[in-house]
Structures are given as C-alpha cells and as structure tokens.
Residue frames relative to the residue before (quaternion, step in Angstrom):
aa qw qx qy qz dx dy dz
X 1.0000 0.0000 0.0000 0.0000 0.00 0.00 0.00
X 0.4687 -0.6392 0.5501 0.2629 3.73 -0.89 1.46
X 0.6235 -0.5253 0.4803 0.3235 3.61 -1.60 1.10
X 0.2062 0.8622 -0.1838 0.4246 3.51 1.21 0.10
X 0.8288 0.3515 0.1833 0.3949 2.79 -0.14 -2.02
X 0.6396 0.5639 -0.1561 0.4986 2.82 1.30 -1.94
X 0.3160 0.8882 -0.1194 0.3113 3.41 1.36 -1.32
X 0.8264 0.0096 0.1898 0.5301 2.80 -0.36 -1.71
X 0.3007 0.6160 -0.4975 0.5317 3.79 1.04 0.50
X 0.8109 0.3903 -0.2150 0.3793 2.88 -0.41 -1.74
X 0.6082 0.5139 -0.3600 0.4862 3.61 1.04 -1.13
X 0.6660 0.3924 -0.3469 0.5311 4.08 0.33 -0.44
X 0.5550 0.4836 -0.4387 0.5154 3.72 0.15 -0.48
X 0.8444 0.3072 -0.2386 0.3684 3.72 0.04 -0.92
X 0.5281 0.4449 -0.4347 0.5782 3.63 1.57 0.44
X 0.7754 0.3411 -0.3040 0.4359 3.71 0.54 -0.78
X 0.6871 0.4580 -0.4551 0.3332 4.03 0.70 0.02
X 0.3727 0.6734 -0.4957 0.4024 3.57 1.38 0.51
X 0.4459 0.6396 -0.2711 0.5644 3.93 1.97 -0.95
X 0.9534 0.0485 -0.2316 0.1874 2.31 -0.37 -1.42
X 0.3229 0.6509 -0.6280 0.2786 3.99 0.96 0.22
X 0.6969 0.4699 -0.4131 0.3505 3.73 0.42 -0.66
X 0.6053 0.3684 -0.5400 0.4542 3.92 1.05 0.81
X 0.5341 -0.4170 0.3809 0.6291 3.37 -1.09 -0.54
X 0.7415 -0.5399 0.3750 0.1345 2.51 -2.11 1.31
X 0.6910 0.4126 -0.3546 0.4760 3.78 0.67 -0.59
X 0.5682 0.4068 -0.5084 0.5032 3.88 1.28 -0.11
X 0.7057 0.5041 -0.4267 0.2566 3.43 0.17 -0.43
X 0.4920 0.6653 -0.3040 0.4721 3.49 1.69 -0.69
X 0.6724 0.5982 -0.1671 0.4026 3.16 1.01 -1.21
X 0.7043 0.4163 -0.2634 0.5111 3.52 1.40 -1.36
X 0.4978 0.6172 -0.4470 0.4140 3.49 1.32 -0.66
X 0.5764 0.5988 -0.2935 0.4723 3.96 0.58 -1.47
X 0.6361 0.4897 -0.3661 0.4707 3.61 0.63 -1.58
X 0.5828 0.7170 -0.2810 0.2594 3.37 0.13 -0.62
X 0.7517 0.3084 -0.0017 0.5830 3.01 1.03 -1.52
X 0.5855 0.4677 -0.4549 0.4812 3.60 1.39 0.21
X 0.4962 0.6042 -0.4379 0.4439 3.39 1.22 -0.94
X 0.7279 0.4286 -0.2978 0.4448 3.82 -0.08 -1.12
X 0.5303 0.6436 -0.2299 0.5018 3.49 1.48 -0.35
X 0.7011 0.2170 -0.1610 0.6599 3.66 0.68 -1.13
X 0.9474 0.1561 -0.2107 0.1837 3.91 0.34 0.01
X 0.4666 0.3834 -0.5262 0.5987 3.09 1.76 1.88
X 0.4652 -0.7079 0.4985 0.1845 3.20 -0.95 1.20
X 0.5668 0.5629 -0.2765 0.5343 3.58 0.95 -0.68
X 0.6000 0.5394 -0.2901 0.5146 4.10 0.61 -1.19
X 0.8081 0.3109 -0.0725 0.4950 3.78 0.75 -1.41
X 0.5324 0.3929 -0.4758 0.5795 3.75 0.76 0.58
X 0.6901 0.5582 -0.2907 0.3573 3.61 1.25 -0.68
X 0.5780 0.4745 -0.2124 0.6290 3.29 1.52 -0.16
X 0.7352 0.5151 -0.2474 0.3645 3.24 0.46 -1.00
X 0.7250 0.2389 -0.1707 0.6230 3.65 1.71 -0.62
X 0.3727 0.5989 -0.4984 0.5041 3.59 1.15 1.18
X 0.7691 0.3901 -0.1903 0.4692 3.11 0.79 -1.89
X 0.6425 0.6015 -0.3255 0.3456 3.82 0.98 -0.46
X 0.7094 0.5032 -0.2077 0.4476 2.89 1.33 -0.92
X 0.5668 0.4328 -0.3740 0.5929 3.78 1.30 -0.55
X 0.5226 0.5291 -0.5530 0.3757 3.72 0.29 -0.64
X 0.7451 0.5008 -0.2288 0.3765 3.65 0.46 -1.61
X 0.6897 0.3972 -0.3771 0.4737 3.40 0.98 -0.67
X 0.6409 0.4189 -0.2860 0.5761 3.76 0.67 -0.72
X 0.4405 -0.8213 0.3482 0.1010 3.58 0.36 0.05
X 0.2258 0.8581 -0.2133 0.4090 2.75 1.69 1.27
X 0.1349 -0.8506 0.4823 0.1602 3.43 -0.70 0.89
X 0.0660 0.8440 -0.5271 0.0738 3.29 0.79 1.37
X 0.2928 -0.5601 0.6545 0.4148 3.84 -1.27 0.31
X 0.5716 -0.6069 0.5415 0.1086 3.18 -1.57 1.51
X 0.5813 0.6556 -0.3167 0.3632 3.36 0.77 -1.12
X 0.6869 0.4035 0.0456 0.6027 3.17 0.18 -2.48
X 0.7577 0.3379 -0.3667 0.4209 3.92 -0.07 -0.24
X 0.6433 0.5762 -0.2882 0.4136 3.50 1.65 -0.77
X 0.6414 0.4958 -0.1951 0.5521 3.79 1.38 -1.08
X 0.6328 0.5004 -0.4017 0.4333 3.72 0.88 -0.18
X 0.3868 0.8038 -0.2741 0.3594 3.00 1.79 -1.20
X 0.8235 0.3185 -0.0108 0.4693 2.94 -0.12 -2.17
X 0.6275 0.5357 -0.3836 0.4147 3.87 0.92 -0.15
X 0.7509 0.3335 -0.1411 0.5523 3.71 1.66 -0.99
X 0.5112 0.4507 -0.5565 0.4752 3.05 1.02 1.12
X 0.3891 0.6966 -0.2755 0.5361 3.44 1.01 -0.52
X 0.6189 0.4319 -0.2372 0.6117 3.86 -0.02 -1.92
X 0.7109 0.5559 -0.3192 0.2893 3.80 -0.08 -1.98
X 0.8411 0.2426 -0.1383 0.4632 3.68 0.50 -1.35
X 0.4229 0.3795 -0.6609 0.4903 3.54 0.66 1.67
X 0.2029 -0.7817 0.5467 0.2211 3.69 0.70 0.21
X 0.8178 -0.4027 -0.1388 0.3871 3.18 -0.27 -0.49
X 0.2089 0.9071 -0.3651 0.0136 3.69 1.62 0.35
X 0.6833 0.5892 -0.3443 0.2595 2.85 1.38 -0.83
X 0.5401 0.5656 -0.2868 0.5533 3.85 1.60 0.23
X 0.4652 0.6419 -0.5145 0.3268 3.82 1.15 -0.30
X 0.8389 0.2368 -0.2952 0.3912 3.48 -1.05 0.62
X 0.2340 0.8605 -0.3080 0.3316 3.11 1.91 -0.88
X 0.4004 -0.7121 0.5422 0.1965 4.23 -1.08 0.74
X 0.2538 -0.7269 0.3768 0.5150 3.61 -0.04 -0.41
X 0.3260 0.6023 -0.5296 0.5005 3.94 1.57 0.28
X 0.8441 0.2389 -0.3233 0.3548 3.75 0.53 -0.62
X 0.4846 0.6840 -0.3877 0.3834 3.49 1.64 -0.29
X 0.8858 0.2679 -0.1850 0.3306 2.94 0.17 -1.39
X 0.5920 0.4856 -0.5821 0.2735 3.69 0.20 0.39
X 0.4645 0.7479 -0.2640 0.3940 3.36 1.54 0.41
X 0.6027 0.3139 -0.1830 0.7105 3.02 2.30 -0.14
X 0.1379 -0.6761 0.7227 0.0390 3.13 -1.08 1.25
X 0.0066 -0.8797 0.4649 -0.0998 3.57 -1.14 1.12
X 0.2003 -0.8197 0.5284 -0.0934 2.88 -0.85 1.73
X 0.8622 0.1506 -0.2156 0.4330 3.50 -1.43 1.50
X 0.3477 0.7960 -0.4476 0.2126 2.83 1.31 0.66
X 0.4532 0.7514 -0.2870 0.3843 3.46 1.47 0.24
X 0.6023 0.4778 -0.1880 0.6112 2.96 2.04 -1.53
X 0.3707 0.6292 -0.4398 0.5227 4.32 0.92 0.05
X 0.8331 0.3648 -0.0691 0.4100 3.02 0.04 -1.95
X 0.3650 0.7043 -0.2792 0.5411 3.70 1.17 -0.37
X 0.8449 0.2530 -0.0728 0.4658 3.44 -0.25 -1.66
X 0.4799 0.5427 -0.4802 0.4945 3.73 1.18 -0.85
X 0.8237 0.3524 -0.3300 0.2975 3.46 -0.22 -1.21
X 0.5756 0.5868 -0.5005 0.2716 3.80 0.84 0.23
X 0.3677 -0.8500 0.3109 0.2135 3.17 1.71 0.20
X 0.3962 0.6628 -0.4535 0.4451 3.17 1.17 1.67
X 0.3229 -0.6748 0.4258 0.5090 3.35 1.84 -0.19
X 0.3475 -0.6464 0.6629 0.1479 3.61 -1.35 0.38
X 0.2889 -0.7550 0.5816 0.0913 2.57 -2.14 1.12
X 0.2186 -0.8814 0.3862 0.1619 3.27 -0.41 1.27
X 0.0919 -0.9543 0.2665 0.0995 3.72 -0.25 0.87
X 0.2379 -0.8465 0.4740 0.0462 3.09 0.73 1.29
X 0.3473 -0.6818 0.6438 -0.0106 3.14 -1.70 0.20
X 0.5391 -0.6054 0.4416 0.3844 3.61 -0.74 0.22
X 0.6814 0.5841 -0.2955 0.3275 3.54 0.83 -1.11
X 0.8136 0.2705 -0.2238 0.4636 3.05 -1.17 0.87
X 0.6806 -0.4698 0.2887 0.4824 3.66 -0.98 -0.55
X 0.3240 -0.8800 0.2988 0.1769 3.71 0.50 1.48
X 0.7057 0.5481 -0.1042 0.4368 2.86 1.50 -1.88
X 0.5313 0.6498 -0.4229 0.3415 3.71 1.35 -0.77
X 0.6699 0.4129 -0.4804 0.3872 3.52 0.29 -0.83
X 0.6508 0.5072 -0.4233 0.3742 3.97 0.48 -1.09
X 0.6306 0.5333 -0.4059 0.3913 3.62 1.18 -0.56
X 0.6508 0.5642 -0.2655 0.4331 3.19 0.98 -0.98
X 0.6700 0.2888 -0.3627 0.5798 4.13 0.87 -0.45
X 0.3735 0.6354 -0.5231 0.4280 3.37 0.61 0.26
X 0.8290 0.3031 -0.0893 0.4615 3.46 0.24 -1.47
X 0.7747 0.3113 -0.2123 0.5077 3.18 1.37 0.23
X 0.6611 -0.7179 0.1260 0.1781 2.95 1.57 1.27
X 0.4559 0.6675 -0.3957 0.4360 3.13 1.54 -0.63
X 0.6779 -0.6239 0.3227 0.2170 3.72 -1.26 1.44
X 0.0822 0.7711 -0.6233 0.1012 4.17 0.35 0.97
X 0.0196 0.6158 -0.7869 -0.0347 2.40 -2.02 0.63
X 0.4656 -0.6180 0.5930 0.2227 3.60 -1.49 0.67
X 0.1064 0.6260 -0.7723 -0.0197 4.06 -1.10 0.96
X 0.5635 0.4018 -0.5906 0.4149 3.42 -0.60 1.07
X 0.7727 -0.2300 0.3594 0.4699 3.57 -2.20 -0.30
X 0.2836 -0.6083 0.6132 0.4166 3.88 -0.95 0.41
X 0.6639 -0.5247 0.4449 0.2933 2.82 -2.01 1.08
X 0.5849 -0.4063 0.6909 0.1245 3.23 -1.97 -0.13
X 0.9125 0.1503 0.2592 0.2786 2.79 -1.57 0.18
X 0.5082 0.6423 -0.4003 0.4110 3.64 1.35 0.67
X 0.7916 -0.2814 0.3746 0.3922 3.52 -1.45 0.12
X 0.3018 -0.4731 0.6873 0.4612 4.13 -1.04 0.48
X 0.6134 0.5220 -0.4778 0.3507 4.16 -0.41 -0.73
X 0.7674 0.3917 -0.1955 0.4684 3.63 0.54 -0.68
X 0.5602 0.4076 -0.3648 0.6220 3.90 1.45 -0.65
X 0.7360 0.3621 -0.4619 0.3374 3.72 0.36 0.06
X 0.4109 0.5602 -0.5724 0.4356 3.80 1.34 0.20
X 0.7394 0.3726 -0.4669 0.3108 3.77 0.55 -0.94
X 0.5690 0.6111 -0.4593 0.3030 4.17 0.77 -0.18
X 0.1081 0.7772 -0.5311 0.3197 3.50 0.54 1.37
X 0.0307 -0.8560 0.5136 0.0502 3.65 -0.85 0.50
X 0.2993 0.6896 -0.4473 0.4846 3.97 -0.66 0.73
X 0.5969 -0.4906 0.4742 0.4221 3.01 -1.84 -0.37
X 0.6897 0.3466 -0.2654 0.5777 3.50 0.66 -0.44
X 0.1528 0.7299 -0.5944 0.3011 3.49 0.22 0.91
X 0.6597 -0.5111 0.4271 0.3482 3.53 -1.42 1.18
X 0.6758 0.6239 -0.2546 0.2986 3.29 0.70 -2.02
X 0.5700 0.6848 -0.1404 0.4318 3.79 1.12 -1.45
X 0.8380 0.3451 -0.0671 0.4173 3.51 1.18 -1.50
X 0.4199 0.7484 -0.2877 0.4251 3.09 1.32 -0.17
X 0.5792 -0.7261 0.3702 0.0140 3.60 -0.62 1.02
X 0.3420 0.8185 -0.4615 -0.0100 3.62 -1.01 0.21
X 0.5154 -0.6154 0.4019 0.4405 3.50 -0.87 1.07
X 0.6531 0.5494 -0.3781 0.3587 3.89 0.73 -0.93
X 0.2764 0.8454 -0.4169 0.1874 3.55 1.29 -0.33
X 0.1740 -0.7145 0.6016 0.3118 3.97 -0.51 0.21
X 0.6238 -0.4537 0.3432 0.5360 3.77 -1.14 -0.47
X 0.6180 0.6574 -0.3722 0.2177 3.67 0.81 -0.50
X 0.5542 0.6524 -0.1208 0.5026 2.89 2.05 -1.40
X 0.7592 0.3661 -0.3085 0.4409 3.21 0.74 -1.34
X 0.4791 0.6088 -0.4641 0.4294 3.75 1.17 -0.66
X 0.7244 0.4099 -0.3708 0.4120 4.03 0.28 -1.33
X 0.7717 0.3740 -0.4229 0.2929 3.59 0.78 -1.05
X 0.4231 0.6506 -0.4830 0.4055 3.55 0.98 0.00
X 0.7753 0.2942 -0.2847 0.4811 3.59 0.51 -0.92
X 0.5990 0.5217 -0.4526 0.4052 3.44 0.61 0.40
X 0.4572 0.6575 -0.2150 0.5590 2.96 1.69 -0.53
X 0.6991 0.5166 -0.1876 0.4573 3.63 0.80 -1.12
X 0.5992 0.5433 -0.1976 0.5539 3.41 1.68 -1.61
X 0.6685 0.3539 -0.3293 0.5653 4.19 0.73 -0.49
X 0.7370 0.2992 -0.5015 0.3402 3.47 0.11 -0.31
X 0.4578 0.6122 -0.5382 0.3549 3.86 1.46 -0.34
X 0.3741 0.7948 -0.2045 0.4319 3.11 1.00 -1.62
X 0.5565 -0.6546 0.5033 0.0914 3.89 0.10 -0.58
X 0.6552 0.5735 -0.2689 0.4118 2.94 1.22 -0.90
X 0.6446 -0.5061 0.5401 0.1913 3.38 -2.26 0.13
X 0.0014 0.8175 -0.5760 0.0004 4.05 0.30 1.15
X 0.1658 0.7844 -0.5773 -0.1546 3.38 -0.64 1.15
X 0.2738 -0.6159 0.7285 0.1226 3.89 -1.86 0.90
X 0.6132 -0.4907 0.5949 0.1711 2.46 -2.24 -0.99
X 0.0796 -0.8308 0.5147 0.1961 3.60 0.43 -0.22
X 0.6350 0.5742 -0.2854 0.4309 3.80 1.78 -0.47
X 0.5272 0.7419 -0.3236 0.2587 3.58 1.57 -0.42
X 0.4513 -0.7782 0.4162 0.1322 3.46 -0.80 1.10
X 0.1604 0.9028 -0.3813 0.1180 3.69 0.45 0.08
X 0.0260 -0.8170 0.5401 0.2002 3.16 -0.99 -0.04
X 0.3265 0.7505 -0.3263 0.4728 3.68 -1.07 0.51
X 0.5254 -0.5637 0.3561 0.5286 3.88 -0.78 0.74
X 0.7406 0.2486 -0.3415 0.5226 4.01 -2.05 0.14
X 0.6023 0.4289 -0.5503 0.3880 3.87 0.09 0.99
X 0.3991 -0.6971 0.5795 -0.1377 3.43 -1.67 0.92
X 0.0578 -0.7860 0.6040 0.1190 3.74 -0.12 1.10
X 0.1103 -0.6743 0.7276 -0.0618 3.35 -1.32 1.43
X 0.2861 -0.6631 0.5952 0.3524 3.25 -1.45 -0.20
X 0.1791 0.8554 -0.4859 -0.0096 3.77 -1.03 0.27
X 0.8005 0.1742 -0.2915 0.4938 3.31 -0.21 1.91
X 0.4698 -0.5311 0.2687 0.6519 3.20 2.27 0.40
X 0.5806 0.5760 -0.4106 0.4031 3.73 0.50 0.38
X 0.2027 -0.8489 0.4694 0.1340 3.48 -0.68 0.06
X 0.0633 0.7657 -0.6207 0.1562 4.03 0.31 1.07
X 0.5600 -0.5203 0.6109 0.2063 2.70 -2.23 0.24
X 0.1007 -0.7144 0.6791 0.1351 3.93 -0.41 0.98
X 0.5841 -0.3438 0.6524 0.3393 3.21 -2.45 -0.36
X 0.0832 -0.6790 0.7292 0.0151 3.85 -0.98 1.00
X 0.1721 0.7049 -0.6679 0.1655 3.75 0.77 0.36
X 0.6487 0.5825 -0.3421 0.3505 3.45 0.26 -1.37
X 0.7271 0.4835 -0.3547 0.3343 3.30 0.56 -1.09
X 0.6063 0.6598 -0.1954 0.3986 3.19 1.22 -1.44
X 0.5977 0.5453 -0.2509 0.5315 3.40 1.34 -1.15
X 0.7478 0.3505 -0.2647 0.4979 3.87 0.61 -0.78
X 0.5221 0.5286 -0.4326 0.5106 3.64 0.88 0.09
X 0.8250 0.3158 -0.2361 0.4048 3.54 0.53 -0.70
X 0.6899 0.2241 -0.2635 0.6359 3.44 1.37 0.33
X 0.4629 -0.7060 0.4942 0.2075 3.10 0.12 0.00
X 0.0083 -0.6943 0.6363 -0.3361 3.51 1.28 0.68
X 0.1565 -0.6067 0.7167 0.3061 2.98 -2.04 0.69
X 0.4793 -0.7319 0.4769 0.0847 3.35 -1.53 0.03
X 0.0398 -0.8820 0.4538 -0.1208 3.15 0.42 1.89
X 0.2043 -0.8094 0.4835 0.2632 3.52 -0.60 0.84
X 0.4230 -0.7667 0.4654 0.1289 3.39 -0.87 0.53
X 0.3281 0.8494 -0.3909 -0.1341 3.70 -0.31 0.25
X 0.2096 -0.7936 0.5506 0.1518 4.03 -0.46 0.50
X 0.4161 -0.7630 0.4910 0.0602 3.07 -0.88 2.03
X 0.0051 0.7024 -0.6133 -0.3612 3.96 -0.27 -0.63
X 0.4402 -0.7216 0.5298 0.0690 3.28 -0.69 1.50
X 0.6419 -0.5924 0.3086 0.3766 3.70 -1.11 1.10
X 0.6843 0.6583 -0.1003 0.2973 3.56 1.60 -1.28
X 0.5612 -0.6128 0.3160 0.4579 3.31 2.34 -0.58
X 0.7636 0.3665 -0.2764 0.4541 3.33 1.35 -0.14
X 0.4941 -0.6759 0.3884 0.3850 3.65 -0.71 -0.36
X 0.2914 -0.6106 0.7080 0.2022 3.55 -1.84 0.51
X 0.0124 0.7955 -0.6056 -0.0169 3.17 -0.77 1.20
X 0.1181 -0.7767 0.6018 -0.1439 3.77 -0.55 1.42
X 0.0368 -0.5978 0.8006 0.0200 2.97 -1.38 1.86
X 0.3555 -0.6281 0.6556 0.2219 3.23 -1.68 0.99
X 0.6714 -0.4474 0.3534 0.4734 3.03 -1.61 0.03
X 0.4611 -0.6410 0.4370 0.4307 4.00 -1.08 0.41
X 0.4544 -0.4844 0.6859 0.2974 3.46 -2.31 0.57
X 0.3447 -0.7656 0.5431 -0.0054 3.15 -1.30 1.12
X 0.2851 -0.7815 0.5545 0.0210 3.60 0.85 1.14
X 0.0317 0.6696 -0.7293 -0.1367 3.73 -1.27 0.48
X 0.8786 -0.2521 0.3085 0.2631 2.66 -1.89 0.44
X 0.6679 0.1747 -0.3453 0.6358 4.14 1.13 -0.46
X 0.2361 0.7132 -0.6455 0.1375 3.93 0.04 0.27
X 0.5565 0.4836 -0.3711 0.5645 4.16 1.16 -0.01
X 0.5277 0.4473 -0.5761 0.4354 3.95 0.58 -0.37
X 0.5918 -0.6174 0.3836 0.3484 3.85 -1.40 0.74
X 0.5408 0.6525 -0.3935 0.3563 3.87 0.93 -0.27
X 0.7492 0.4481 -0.1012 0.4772 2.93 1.08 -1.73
X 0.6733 0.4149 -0.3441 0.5061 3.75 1.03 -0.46
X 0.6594 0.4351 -0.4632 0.4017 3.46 1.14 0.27
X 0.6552 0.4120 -0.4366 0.4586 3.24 0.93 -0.48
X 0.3741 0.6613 -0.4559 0.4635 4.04 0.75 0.10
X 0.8113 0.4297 -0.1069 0.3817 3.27 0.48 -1.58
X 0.3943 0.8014 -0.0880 0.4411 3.13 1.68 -0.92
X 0.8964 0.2049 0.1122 0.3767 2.84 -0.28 -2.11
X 0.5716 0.2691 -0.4530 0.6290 3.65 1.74 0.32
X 0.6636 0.2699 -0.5832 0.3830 3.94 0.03 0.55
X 0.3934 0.5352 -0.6063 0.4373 3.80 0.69 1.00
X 0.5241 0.7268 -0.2510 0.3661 3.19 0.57 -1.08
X 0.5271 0.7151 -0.0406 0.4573 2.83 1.06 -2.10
X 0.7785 0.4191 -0.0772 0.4609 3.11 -0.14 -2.07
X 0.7390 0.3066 -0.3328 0.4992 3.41 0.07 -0.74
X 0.5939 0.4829 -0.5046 0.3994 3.89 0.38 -0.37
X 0.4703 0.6736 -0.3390 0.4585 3.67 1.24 -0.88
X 0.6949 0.5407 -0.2574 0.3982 3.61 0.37 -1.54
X 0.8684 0.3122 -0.0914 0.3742 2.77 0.32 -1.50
X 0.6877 0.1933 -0.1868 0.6744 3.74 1.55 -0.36
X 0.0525 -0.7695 0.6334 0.0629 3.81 0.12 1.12
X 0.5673 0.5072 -0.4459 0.4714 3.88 0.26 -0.97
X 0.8284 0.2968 -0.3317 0.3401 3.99 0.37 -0.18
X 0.1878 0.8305 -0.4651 0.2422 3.43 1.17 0.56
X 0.1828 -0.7271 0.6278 0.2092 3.26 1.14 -1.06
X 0.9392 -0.0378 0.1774 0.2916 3.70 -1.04 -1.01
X 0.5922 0.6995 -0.2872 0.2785 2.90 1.15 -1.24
X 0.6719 0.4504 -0.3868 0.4429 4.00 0.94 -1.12
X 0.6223 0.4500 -0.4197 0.4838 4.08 0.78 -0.15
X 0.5193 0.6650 -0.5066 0.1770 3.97 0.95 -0.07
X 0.5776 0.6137 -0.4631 0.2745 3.57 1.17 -0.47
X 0.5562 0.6062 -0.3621 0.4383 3.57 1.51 -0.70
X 0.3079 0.7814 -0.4285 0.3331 3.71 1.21 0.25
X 0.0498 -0.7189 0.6054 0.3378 3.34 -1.14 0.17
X 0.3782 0.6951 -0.4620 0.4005 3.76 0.93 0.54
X 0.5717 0.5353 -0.4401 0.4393 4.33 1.28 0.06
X 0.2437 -0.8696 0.4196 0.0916 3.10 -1.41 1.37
X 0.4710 -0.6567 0.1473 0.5702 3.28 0.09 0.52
C-alpha cells in the first residue's frame, strides 16, 4: 500500500476512534482489525502480498500454518497494531484494565525488588506499546530508551513530561546520534536504572554503528542494537522480556517471562552475541506460535538493512 493510502487511513482511524471508545473496548479493537481484513478481502495485490510473506516464513520456520486464516488476521493486527495505544486515551482504568490479561507478573515484581532497576525488553511484535501503557496506569517507575514513539495516546505523551537529570526527554534516542551522544545517553541510561527505575527498549532494533550485534532472525541475517546488553553488564539489571499478544477477542495478553541475567562480561563479543541471539529466539518462537502478530517482520527480507 502507497504512503498515500497509508495517508489517508491513518487520517480516518483518528476521526473514527474518538466513536468508537464509547463501545466496549474489545468491539472496537475488533472493528479496528476489521479494517485491515476488509482491505484484505478487497485488494488483490495487498492479499497475494501476505499470502507469499506468510508462506514463505511458514516454510522457513517450518510451520504448518493455514496461509489463508493466518494471512487475513495478519492484515487485521497490523491495522489494530498502528493505533498503538490510542485506542485507551481518555479511557478509565475500571475500563482499561480488564482489557489486559496478565501474565508473570510476579517475575516483574521479583526483579524490581533486587533493587537494580529492571530492564524491560520489548520487541516490536505484537502490541509493543501496550505493556508501557499498562505500567503507566500502574505507576510502577518507566522510562523509554529507544526513538520517542509516534502517534501515541495524550496519557502516554504525558509520562514523557518529566524533568531533572533522569528526565524522559534526556533518554530518548536517535539514529542521527554521533558516538559522543550515544556514549552520554547510555550513561544516563545506566544513572535510571541505578535510580530504581523501569528502562524500556527493543532487543528487535536494526541499526547500525558502535553497541550492534549480527544475529540471524527469520532465516535472515541483520545487524541489531545490543545496547541492552551492554546496559545489563554494567548494572547488573536483570532482564525481563516482555511480550503483548493482541488476542482474537480485542484485548491483550500481556507476558513477563522469567528475566536473562547478563553478567558483568556480557560486552566481551561472544557473550553479547549469544545475549543478542538468544532474545531473537525467544522472538522466533513467539512468531511460531502467534504468526498473525508479527506485525512487519515477514516483509523484512525486502529490507535493505540484511547482512550478508
């Protein structure tokens, strides 16, 4: 679909999800999704484009997914995906939160209390932004280390109006970054997780540039950010990945796993590959088992960012 297209989508979505919050919230998730099947059952070009994305990763991952049904869910939770989280702005938390079902939240609490702050490692797949929405509303001490979102909730642009040295603004990210920049935001980064606090990234981010790590993920091979890793080596943070299904019903699965425990050499190059590695396995197997939430990921070989 032509940037175009994309365009004037996005423009409708942001007149009609002011509507639909005033139904229940999993129908409205649901009409959002509809959406992205409709454009599904009625561009022929959109649905051969899925249909030889999702075939082809099945085959490489070795899956016996139905292409069809795995392809139209596809194109409905990407859709659902890029309101990140708007569709909850204004939203009570009597009506938010039964909209999150949550899992391991023991293993969160767990690592909080070792009083090293925690890394949270998120991931593109699925609904990314939901979990940051969710500790938001549940108060628990966040910060953002990546590019600042887009295109988010007013409830979520006011977590980033923070002020200090450890201020949201401060932590925030950029590809234009030199090395000096990226060196300070790292230690500021280092100074919030002493600090106690809740650092969420990405562990799926392509980049290029010093703190990066060839892995392979989806039978491709690219060059990720290993910041994270680098970040748990020097504090000892544990490292909990985080992921948020979008669930067939409109609402979300939200799953902390148990945390990766980085030592103290996690920066020597072996160890930051296998680090780097072993959360886009992770990855992978959430893929398998929940393809319709991939979001993007089966169109990454068309990338020019794969290395050999």
């Amino acid at each position: 679909m032509d940037r175009r297209m994309l365009n004037i989508r996005k423009y409708l979505l942001r007149r009609v999800l002011p509507v639909l919050r005033l139904f229940p919230l999993p129908f409205a998730s649901r009409v959002v999704a509809g959406i992205g099947r409709t454009e599904y059952r009625l561009l022929k070009d959109l649905r051969q484009g899925y249909q030889s994305a999702v075939a082809r990763t099945g085959t490489m991952l070795g899956c016996d997914w139905d292409v069809e049904v795995v392809s139209k869910d596809l194109a409905g939770n990407q859709i659902w995906w890029r309101t990140r989280d708007l569709l909850l702005d204004g939203v009570s938390d009597a009506r938010a939160e039964p909209m999150f079902l949550v899992s391991g939240r023991a293993r969160l609490e767990a690592a909080i209390a070792q009083g090293r702050g925690v890394i949270l490692l998120t991931s593109h797949y699925g609904a990314h932004l939901l979990p940051s929405h969710w500790l938001a509303r549940h108060n628990y001490p966040l910060r953002f280390y990546m590019e600042r979102p887009r295109h988010v909730s007013k409830f979520l642009e006011r977590q980033f109006q923070s002020e200090g040295p450890l201020a949201q603004d401060r932590l925030f990210i950029s590809r234009k970054g030199d090395a000096t920049g990226s060196a300070g935001s790292i230690l500021r980064a280092a100074k919030a997780l002493k600090a106690g606090m809740l650092l969420y990234l990405a562990g799926d981010v392509r980049w290029t540039g010093p703190n990066t790590q060839s892995a392979r993920f989806l039978g491709h091979r690219y060059q990720f950010s290993a910041t994270w890793v680098r970040l748990a080596a020097m504090t000892g943070a544990p490292v909990v990945p985080v992921f948020c299904h979008m669930l067939p019903q409109g609402t979300y699965h939200l799953e902390f796993l148990s945390p990766l425990e980085v030592l103290s050499d996690g920066t020597d190059p072996e160890q930051t590959e296998h680090w780097v590695q072993s959360f886009l396995n992770l990855l992978e197997d959430q893929v398998r088992l929940h393809p319709a939430n991939s979001n993007e990921y089966f169109f990454w070989p068309e990338s020019d960012q794969r290395v050999a």
